[in-house]
C-alpha positions as CSV (number, residue, x, y, z in Angstrom):
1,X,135.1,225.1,152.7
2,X,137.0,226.1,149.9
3,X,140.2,228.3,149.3
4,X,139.4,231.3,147.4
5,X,142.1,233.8,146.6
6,X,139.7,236.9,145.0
7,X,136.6,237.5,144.2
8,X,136.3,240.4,142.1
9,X,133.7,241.9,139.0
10,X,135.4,242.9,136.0
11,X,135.4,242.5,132.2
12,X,136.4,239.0,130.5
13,X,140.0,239.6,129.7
14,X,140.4,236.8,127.1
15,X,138.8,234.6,124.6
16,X,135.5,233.6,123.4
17,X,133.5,236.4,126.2
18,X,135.9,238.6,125.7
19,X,134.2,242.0,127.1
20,X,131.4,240.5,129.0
21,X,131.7,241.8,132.5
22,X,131.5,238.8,134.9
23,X,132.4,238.1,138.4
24,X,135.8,236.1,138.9
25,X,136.1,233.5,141.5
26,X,139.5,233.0,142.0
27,X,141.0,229.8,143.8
28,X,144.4,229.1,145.5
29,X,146.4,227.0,144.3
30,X,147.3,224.9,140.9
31,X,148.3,221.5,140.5
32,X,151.4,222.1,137.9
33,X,154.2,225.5,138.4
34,X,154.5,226.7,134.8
35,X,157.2,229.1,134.4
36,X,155.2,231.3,132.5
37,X,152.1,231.9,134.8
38,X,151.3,235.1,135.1
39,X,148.8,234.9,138.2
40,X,149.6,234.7,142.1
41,X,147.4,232.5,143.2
42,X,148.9,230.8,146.3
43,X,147.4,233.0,149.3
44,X,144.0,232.8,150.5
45,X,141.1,232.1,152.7
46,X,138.4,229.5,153.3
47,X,135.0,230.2,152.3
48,X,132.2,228.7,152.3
49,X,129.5,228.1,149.5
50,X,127.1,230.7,151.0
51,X,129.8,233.0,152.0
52,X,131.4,232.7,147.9
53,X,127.5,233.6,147.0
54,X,127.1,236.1,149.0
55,X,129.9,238.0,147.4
56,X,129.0,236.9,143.9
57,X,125.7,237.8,144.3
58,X,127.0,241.1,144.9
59,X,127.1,242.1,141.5
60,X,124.9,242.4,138.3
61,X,127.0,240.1,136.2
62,X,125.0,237.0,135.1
63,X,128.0,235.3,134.3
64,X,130.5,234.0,136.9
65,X,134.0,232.5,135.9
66,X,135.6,230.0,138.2
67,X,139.3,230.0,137.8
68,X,142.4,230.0,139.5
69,X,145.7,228.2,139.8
70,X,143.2,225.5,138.9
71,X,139.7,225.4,140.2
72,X,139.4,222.0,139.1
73,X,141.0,221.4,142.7
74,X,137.8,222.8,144.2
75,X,135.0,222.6,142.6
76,X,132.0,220.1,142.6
77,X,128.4,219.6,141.6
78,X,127.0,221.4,144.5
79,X,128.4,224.9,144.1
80,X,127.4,224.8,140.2
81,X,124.1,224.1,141.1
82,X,124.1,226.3,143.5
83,X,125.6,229.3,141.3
84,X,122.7,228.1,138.8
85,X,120.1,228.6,141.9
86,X,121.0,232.1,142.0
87,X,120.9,232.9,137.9
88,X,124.5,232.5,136.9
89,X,126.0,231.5,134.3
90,X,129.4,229.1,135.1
91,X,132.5,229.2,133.1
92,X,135.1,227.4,134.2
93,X,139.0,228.4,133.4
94,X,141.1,225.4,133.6
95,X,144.5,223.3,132.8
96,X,142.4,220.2,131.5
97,X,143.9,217.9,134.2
98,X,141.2,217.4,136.4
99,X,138.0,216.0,135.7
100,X,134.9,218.8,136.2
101,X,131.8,218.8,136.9
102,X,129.4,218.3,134.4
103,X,126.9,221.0,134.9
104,X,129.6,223.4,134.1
105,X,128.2,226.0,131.5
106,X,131.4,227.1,129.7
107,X,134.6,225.2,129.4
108,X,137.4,226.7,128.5
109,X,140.6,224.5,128.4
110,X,144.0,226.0,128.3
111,X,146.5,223.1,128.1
112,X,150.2,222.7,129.2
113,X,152.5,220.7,127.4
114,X,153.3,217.1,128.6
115,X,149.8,216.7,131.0
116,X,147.2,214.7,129.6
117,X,143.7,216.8,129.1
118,X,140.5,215.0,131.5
119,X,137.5,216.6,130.1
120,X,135.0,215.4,128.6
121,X,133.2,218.8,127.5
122,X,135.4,221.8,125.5
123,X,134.2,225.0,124.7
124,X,136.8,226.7,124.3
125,X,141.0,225.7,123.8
126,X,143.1,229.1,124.7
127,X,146.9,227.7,124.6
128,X,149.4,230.8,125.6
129,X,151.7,230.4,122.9
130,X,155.7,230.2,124.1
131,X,156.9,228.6,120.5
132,X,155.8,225.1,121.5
133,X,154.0,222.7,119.0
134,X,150.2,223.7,119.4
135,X,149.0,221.2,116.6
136,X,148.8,218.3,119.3
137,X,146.1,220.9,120.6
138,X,144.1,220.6,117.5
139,X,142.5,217.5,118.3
140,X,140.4,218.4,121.1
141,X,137.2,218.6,121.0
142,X,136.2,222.1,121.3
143,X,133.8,224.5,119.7
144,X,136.4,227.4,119.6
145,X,140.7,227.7,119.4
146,X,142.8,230.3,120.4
147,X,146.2,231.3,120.6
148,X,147.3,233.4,122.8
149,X,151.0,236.1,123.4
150,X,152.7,235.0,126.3
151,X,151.9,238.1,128.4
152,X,151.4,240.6,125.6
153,X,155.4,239.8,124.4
154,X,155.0,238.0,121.4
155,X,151.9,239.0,119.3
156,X,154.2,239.2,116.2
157,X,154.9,235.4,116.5
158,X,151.3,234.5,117.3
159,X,150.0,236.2,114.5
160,X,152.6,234.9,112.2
161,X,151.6,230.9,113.4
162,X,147.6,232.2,112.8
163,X,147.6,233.5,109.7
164,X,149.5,230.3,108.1
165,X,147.3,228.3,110.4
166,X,144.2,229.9,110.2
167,X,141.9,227.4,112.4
168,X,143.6,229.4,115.4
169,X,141.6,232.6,116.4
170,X,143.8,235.7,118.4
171,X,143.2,235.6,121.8
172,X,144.8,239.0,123.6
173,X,145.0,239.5,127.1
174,X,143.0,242.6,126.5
175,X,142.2,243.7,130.4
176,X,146.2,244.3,130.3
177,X,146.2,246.1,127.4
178,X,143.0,248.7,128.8
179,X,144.6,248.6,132.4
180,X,141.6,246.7,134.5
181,X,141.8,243.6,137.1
């Protein structure tokens, strides 16, 4: 059984998919309390495998993102492969300080500052951007890096740090700024 907090179908918010509707598997809980989080996570209710299929299944989305709090905390070999079974395709939003599995489709790390990073695989590195020394950041081994306002508050600063560090793409938290989940 594991703790889910939402499943719900919507349109990738953020990042590399941004745009590509996809079904969100939310799970309680996180392993760090950042002060900046911007997702209430702690509630919910066990569920099974089948039962989080069922409700996936539900919808014509290929691609399913697993995310949280952390979903690191949850996930295993079994329900990838078992999300592969039924044709999707697995991203995985996490913090970087758990160790995934590897059949994971899509990584997409979004560090905190001061927790060391356990993946092996990177797609993706989306690092809110609060002011803090991303360059650290640079040296992981993704395909993709993006930095992203803290909430929509400061783009001006985040596009400032891009465009004299232009290895950083924008990342905006675009299903705020249409209004969708």
């Amino acid at each position: 059984m594991r703790k889910i907090n939402e499943i719900f179908y919507s349109l990738q918010g953020e990042g590399y998919y941004t745009g590509t509707p996809a079904v969100f598997v939310r799970f309680s809980g996180c392993n760090l309390r950042c002060s900046f989080c911007d997702t209430q996570h702690e509630d919910g209710v066990r569920m099974s495998d089948q039962d989080i299929l069922n409700q996936v299944c539900q919808y014509p989305a290929e691609m399913v993102v697993l995310t949280g709090g952390e979903p690191g905390l949850w996930i295993d070999d079994e329900l990838i492969k078992k999300l592969h079974k039924a044709g999707k395709y697995v991203c995985v939003e996490t913090n970087g300080t758990r160790v995934l599995p590897a059949s994971v489709d899509w990584v997409t790390c979004s560090p905190k500052e001061g927790w060391a990073i356990n993946l092996k695989h990177i797609d993706e590195v989306k690092v809110v951007y609060i002011g803090q020394d991303v360059t650290v950041y640079e040296s992981l081994p993704a395909k993709h890096y993006f930095l992203q306002p803290c909430s929509c508050r400061n783009t001006e600063e985040v596009i400032a740090y891009i465009m004299e560090h232009p290895n950083w793409r924008l990342s905006l938290q675009t299903h705020k700024l249409v209004n969708i989940q």
